[in-house]
C-alpha positions in Angstrom: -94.3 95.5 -22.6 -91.7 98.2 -21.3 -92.9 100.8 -18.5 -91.9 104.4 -18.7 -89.3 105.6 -16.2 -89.7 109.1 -14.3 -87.0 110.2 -16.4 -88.5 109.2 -19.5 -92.1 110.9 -19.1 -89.9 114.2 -17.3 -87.9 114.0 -20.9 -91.1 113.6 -22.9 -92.9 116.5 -21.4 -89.5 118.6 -21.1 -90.5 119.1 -17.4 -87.0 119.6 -16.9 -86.3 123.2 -18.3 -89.2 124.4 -16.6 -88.3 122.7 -13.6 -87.2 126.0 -11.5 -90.6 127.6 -12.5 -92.5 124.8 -12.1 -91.4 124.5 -8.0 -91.3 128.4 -7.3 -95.3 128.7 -9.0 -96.6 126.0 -7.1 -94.8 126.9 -3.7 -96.3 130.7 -4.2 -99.8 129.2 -5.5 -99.5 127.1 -2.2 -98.3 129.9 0.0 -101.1 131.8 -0.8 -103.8 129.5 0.1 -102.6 128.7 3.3 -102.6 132.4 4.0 -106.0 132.9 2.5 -107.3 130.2 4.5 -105.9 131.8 8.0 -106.9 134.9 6.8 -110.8 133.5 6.5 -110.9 132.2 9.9 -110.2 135.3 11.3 -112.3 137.2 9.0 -114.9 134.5 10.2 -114.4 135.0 13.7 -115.0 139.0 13.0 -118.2 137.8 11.3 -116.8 139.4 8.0 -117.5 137.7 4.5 -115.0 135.3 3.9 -114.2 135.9 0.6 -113.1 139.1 1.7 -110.0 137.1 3.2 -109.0 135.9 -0.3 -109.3 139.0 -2.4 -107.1 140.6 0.7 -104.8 138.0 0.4 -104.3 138.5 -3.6 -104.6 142.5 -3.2 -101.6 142.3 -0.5 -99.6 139.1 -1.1 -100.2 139.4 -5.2 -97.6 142.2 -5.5 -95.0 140.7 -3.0 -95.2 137.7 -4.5 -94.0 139.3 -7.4 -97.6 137.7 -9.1 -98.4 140.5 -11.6 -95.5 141.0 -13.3 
């Protein structure tokens, strides 16, 4: 029985197209957790709700990020 290659499955799914879009969602998806994460240790250390730190985060980093539109 044959395997399937990276190539193969990438073809399959037609990962490839969607490639650019793919790597710019996840960097900005990842971009904004590490910054919502820093932002809830210092909203920790002010005794402050943390889940302030992440609707912050969206409200501020959401429109830079171009996430809206």
């Amino acid at each position: 029985m044959e395997g399937f290659s990276l190539q193969d499955i990438v073809d399959m799914f037609r990962f490839g197209e969607h490639a650019h879009e793919l790597h710019q969602s996840l960097l900005t998806l990842g971009m904004l957790i590490i910054v919502a994460k820093l932002a809830e240790g210092v909203f920790r250390r002010l005794r402050l709700n943390s889940i302030i730190a992440y609707a912050a985060t969206g409200m501020l980093l959401g429109p830079v990020m171009e996430l809206t539109g």
